[in-house]
C-alpha positions as CSV (number, residue, x, y, z in Angstrom):
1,X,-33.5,-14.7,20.4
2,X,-31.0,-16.0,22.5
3,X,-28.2,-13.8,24.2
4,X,-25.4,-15.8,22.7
5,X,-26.8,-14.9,19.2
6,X,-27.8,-11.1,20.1
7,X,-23.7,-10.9,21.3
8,X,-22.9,-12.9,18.2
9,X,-24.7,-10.3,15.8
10,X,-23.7,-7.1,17.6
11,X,-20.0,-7.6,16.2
12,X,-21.7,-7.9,12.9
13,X,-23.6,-4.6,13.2
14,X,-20.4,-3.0,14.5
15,X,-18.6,-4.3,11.8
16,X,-21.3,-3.3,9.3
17,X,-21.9,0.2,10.6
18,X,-18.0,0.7,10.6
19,X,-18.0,-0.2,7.2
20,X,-20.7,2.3,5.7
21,X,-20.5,4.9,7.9
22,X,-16.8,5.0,7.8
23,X,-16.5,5.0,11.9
24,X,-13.9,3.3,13.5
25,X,-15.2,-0.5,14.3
26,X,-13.0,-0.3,17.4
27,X,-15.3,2.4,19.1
28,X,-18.2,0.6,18.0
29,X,-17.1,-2.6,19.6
30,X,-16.3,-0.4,22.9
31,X,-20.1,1.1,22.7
32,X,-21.9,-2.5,21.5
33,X,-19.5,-4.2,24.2
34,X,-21.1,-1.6,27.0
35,X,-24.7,-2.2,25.4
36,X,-24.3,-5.9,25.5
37,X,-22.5,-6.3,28.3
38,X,-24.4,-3.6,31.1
39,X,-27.8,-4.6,29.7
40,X,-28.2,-8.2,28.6
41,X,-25.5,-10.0,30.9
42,X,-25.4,-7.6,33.6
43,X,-21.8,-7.3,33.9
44,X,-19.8,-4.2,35.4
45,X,-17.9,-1.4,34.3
46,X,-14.6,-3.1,35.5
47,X,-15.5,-6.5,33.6
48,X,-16.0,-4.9,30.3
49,X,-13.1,-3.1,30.6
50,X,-10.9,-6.3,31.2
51,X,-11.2,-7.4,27.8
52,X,-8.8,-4.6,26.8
53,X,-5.9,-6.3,25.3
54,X,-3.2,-4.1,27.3
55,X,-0.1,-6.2,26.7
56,X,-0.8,-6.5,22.6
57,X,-1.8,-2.8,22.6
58,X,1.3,-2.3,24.3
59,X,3.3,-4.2,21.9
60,X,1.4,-3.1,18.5
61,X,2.2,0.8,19.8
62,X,5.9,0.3,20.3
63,X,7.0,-1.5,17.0
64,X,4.5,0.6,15.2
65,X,6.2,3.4,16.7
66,X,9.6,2.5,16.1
67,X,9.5,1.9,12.4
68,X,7.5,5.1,12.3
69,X,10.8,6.6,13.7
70,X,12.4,4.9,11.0
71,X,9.8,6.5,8.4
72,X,9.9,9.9,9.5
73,X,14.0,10.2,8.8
74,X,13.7,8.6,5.6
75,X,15.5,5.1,6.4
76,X,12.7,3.1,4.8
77,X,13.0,5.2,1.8
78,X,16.8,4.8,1.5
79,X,16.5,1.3,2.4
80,X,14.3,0.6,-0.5
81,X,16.4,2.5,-3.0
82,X,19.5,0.2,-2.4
83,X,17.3,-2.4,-3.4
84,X,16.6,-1.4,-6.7
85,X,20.3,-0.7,-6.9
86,X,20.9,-4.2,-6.8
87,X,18.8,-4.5,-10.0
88,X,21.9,-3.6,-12.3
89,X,19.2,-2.4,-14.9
90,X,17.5,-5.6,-14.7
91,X,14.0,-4.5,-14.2
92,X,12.8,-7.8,-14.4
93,X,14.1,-7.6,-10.8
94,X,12.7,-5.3,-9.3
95,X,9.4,-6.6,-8.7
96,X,10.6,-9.6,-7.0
97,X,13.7,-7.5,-4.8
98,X,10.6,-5.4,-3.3
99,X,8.9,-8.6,-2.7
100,X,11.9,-10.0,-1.0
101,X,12.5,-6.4,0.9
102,X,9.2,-6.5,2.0
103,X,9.1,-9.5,3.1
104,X,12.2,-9.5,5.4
105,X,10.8,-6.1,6.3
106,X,7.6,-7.3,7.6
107,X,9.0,-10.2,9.1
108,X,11.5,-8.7,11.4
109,X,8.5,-6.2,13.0
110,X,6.9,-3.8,10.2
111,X,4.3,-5.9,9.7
112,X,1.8,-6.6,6.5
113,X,0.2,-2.9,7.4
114,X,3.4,-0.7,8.3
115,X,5.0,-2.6,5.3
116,X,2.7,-1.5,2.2
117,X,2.7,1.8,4.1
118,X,6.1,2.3,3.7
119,X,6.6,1.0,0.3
120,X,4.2,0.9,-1.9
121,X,4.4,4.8,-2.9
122,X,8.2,4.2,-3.6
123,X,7.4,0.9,-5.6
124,X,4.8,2.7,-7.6
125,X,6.8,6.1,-8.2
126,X,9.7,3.3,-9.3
127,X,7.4,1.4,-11.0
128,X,6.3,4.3,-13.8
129,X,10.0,5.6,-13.8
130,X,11.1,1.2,-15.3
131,X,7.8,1.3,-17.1
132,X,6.3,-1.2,-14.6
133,X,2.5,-1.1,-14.1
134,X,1.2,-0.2,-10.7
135,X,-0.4,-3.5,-9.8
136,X,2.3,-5.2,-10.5
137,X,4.6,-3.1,-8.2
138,X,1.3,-3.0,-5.9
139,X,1.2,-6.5,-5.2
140,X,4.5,-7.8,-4.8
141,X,4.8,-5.8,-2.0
142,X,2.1,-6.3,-0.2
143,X,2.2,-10.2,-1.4
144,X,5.8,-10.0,0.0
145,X,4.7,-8.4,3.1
146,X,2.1,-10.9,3.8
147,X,4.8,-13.8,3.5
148,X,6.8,-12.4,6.8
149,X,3.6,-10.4,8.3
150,X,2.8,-13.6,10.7
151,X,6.3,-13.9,12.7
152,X,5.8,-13.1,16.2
153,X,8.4,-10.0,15.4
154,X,5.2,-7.7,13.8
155,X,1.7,-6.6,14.8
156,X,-0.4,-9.5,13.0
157,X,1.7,-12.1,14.3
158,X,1.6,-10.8,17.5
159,X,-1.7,-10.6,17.5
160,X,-2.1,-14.4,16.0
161,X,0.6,-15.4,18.3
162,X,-1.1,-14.2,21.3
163,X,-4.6,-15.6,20.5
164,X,-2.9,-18.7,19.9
165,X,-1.4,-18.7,23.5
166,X,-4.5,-17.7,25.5
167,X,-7.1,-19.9,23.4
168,X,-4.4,-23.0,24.2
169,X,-3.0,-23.6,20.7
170,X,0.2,-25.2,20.0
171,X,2.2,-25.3,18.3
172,X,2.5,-21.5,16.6
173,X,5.2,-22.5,14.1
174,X,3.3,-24.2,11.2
175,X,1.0,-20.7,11.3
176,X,4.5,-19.2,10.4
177,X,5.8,-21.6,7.7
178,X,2.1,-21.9,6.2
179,X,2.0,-18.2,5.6
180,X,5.3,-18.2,3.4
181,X,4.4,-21.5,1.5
182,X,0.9,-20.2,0.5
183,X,2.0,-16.5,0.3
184,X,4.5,-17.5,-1.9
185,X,2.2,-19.2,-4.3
186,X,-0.3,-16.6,-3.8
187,X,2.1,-14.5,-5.5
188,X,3.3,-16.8,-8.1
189,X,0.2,-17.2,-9.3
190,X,-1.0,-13.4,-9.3
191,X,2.5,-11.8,-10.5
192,X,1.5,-14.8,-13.8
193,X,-2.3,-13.6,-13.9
194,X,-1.2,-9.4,-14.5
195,X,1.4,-10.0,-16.9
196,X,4.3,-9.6,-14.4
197,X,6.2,-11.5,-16.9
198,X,6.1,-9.4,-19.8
199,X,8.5,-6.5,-17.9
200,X,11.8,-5.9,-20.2
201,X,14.9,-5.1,-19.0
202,X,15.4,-0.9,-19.4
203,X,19.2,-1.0,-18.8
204,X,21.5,0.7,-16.0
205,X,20.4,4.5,-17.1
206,X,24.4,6.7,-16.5
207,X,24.5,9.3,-14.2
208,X,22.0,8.0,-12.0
209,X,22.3,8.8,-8.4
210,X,21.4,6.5,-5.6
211,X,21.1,8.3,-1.8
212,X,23.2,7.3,0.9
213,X,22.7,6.5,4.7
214,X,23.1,9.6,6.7
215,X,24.7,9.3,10.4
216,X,21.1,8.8,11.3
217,X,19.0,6.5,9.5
218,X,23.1,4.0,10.0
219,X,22.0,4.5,13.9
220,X,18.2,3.6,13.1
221,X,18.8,0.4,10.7
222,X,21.5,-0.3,14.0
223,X,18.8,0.0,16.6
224,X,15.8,-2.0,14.2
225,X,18.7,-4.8,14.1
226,X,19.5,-4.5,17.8
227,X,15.5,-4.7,19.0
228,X,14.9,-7.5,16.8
229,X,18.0,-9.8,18.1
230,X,17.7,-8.8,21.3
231,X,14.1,-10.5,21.1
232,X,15.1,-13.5,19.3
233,X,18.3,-14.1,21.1
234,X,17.8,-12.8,24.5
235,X,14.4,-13.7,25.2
236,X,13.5,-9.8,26.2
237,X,10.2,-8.2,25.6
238,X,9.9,-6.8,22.4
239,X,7.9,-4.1,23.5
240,X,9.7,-2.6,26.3
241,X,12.7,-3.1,23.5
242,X,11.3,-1.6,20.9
243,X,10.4,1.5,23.3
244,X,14.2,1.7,24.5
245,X,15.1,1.7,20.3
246,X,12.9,4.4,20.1
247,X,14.6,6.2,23.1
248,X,17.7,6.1,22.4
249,X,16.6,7.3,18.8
250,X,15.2,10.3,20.1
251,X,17.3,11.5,22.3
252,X,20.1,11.6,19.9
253,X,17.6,13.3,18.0
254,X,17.6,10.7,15.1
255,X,14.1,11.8,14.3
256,X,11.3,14.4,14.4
257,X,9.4,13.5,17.6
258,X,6.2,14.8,16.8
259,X,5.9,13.6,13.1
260,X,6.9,10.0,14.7
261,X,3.8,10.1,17.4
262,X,1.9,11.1,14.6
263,X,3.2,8.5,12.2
264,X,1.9,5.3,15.2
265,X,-1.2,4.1,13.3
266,X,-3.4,4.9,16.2
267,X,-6.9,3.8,14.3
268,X,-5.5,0.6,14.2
269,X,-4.3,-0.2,17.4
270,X,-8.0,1.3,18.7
271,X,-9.4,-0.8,16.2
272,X,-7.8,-4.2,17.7
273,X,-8.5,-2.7,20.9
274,X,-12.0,-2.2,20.6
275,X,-12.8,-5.0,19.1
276,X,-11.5,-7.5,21.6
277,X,-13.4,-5.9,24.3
278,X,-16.2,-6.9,22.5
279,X,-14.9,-10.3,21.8
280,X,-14.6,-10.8,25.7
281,X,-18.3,-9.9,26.1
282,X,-19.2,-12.1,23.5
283,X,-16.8,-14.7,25.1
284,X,-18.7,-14.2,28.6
285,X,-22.3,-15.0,27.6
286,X,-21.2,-18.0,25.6
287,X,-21.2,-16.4,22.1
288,X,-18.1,-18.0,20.4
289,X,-19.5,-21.5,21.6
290,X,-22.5,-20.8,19.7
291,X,-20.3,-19.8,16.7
292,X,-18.2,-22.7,17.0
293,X,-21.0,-25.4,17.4
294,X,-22.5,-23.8,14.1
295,X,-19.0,-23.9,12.0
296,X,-19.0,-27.7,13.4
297,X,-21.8,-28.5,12.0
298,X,-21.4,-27.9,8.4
299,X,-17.6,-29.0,8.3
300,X,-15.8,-32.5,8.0
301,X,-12.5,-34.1,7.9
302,X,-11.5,-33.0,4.7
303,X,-13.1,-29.3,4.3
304,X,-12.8,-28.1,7.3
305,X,-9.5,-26.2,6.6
306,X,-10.8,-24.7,3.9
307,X,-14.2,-23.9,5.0
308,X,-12.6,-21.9,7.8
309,X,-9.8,-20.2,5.1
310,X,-12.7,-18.9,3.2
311,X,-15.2,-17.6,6.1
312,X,-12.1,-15.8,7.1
313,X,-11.3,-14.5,3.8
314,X,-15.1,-13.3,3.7
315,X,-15.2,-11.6,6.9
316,X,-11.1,-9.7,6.7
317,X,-12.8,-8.4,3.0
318,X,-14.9,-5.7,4.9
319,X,-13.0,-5.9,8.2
320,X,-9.9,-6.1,9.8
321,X,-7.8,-9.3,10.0
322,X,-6.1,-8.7,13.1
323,X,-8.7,-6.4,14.5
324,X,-11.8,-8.6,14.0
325,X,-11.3,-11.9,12.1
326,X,-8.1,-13.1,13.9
327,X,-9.9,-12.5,17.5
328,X,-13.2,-13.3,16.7
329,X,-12.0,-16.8,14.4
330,X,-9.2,-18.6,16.8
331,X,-10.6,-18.6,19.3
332,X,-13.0,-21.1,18.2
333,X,-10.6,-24.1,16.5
334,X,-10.5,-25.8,19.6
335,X,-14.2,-26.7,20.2
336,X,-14.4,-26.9,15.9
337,X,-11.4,-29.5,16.5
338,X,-13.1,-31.3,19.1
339,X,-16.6,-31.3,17.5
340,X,-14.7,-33.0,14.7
341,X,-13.3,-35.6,16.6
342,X,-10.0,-34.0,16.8
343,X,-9.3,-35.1,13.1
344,X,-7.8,-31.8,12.2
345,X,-5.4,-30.3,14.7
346,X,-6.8,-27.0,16.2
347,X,-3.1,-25.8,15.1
348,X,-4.2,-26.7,11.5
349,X,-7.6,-24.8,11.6
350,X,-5.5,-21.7,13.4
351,X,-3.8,-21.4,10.4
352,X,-6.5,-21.6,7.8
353,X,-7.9,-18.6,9.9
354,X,-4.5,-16.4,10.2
355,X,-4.1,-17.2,6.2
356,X,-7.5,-16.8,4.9
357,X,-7.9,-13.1,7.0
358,X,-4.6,-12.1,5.2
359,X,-5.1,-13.6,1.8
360,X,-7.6,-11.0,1.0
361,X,-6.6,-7.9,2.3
362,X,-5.0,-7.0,-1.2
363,X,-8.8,-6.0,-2.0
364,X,-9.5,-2.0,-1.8
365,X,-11.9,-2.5,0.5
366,X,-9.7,-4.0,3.5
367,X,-6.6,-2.1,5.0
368,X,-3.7,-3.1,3.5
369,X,-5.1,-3.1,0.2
370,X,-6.5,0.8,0.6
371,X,-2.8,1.7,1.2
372,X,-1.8,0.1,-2.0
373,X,-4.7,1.3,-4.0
374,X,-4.3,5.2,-2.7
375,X,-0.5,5.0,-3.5
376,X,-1.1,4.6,-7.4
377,X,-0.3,7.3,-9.7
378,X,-2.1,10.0,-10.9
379,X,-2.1,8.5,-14.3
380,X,-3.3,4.8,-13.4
381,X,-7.0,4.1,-14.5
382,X,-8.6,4.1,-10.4
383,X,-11.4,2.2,-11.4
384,X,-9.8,-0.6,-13.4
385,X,-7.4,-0.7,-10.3
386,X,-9.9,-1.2,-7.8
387,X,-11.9,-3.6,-9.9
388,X,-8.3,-5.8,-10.5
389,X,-7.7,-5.4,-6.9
390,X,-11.2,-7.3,-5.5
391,X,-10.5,-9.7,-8.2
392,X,-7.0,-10.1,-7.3
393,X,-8.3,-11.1,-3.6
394,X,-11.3,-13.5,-4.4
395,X,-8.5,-15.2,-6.2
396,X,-6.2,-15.4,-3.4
397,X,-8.8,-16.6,-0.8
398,X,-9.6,-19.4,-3.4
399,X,-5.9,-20.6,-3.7
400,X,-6.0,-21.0,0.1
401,X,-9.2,-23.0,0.1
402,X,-7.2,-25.1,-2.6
403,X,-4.4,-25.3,0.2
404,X,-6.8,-26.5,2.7
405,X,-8.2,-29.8,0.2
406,X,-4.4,-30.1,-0.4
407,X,-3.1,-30.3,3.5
408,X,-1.3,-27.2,3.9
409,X,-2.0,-26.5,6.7
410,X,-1.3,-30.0,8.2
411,X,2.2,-29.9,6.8
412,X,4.2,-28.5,9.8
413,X,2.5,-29.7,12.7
């Protein structure tokens, strides 16, 4: 066996023993990247090591931290309740307001994770007060937060965004408009499927009494809007913005500290982490060229989009998209693009990857879809949630396979 395939299958077992065992697949990747690395290609300490992705880390922990900040205080909360404000007793709204809230919420830096963290238990606790079932409410928001999740503003597009840079991809733009087109009919055609159109209206109930912004979460929503225009405007790191937010926030004591640190989701930064050390290892021996001649070989013209879509979709199902599909995946459209005769653009096939790893993650089994299935309530039937949940996510990475055969993901470029 060659030492491109061995590299190849150690993120496999990582991921694998991750998965059933329940360890973090970032360590894993650390301790298979050491393995691999020291003993098969005879690369140092230092070398290993290099594959850390310090700059995304850097940026992942400071957004993650801020709108943990914004958490902790209860912003997020209060945010989400104007929202259903706006509903006027039209509950028919409500489903699609969180999807919109979410959305713009993920978009401008919360991301397709922090997003579902934050809302879904408000959407579901909402969701039994209007008589809305929790799947319904479950989905919108995380369908919603997958539509803005890839902007450059939040941890999955950062981490696309990046890949995108250092593998040579351009343009990054169609990877953004791509996402909201198919997200968008993603959740078209799931809100349809669970009877999101047989809600009724329940009426503007009197006496009903909607919280206000304190002094403190009106300074947090200020500093979120600051940090975000200050990247898209001024050109300034978000990062080392986001931290200064988060400064400024503290010391005016807009938050607890301690519950905010806590709050970061550190797994998943260790997780990315982790795993792209691994990815650089497997880089080094000349693993992802193996992978990419092999995807090359079975794909043409007109599948290839969607081929790629769905081995994404497979792999984010028991893993994470921007963790392990995202850097394992782009970083092999070029050579796919070139072994096709540069037919479809490696922009295109960027895409397909980026959409098919987040088309499935409202299964139970992946990350984003966990946070919605452990914020149900107590009454909800678990099992017929989970099972309506996987089914709910082979659906999705069908639709964008469907996208692919249609062109998608050659619309923008």
């Amino acid at each position: 066996m060659s030492i491109e395939l061995i590299a190849l299958l150690s993120l496999f077992v990582a991921i694998a023993i991750g998965y059933f065992t329940n360890v973090n697949t970032g360590v894993l990747g650390i301790a298979m990247a050491f393995l691999v690395g020291t003993f098969l290609a005879d690369m140092t300490g230092k070398e290993i090591i290099a594959g850390f992705p310090t700059s995304t880390f850097v940026t992942l922990m400071s957004m993650t931290f801020l709108f943990s900040i914004a958490k902790v205080n209860g912003t997020m909360e209060t945010m989400a309740y104007k929202v259903i404000q706006l509903a006027k007793g039209k509950t028919k709204l409500i489903p699609h307001l969180f999807f919109v809230f979410a959305a713009i919420l993920s978009a401008v830096g919360a991301g397709p994770i922090v997003t579902p963290a934050l809302l879904c238990p408000i959407a579901t606790s909402v969701g039994k007060k209007e008589n809305i079932k929790d799947i319904i409410m479950l989905m919108c928001v995380i369908c919603g937060g997958l539509v803005g999740g890839l902007t450059p503003f939040g941890p999955s597009g950062i981490v696309a965004s990046t890949l995108f840079e250092s593998s040579g991809i351009a343009p990054y733009t169609p990877v953004m408009l791509s996402a909201v087109v198919i997200h968008i009919v993603q959740y078209a055609v799931v809100f349809t499927i669970i009877g999101g159109w047989k809600i009724k209206n329940q009426g503007v109930r009197e006496g009903e009494e909607v919280p206000s912004f304190n002094k403190n979460q009106w300074l947090t929503v200020a500093v979120i809007l600051c940090v975000v225009l200050a990247a898209m405007f001024l050109g300034w790191d978000i990062a080392l913005v986001a931290l200064l937010g988060s400064s400024v926030l503290l010391i005016l004591k807009a938050s607890d500290q301690a519950k905010s640190i806590v709050g970061v989701p550190w797994g998943t930064l260790l997780l990315v982490g982790g795993v792209s050390v691994l990815i650089n290892v497997i880089n080094s021996v000349g693993g992802i060229q193996l992978l990419s001649d092999a995807l090359s070989s079975i794909m043409s013209e007109n599948t290839a989009s969607s081929i790629i879509c769905c081995m994404a979709g497979l792999l984010s199902a028991v893993s994470s998209a921007s963790g392990v599909v995202m850097p394992t995946l782009i970083p092999t459209v070029t050579e796919i693009s070139a072994g096709l005769g540069g037919a479809v653009a490696p922009a295109a096939l960027g895409a397909a990857v980026c959409l098919g790893a987040h088309l499935v993650t409202c299964s139970p089994l992946s990350t984003i879809g966990a946070l919605g299935y452990s914020a149900a309530n107590a009454e909800t039937d678990k099992n017929k949630l989970f099972m309506q949940q996987l089914g709910l996510a082979v659906l999705s990475v069908l639709i964008g396979a469907a996208m692919g055969l249609l062109g998608v993901f050659n619309w923008f470029l």
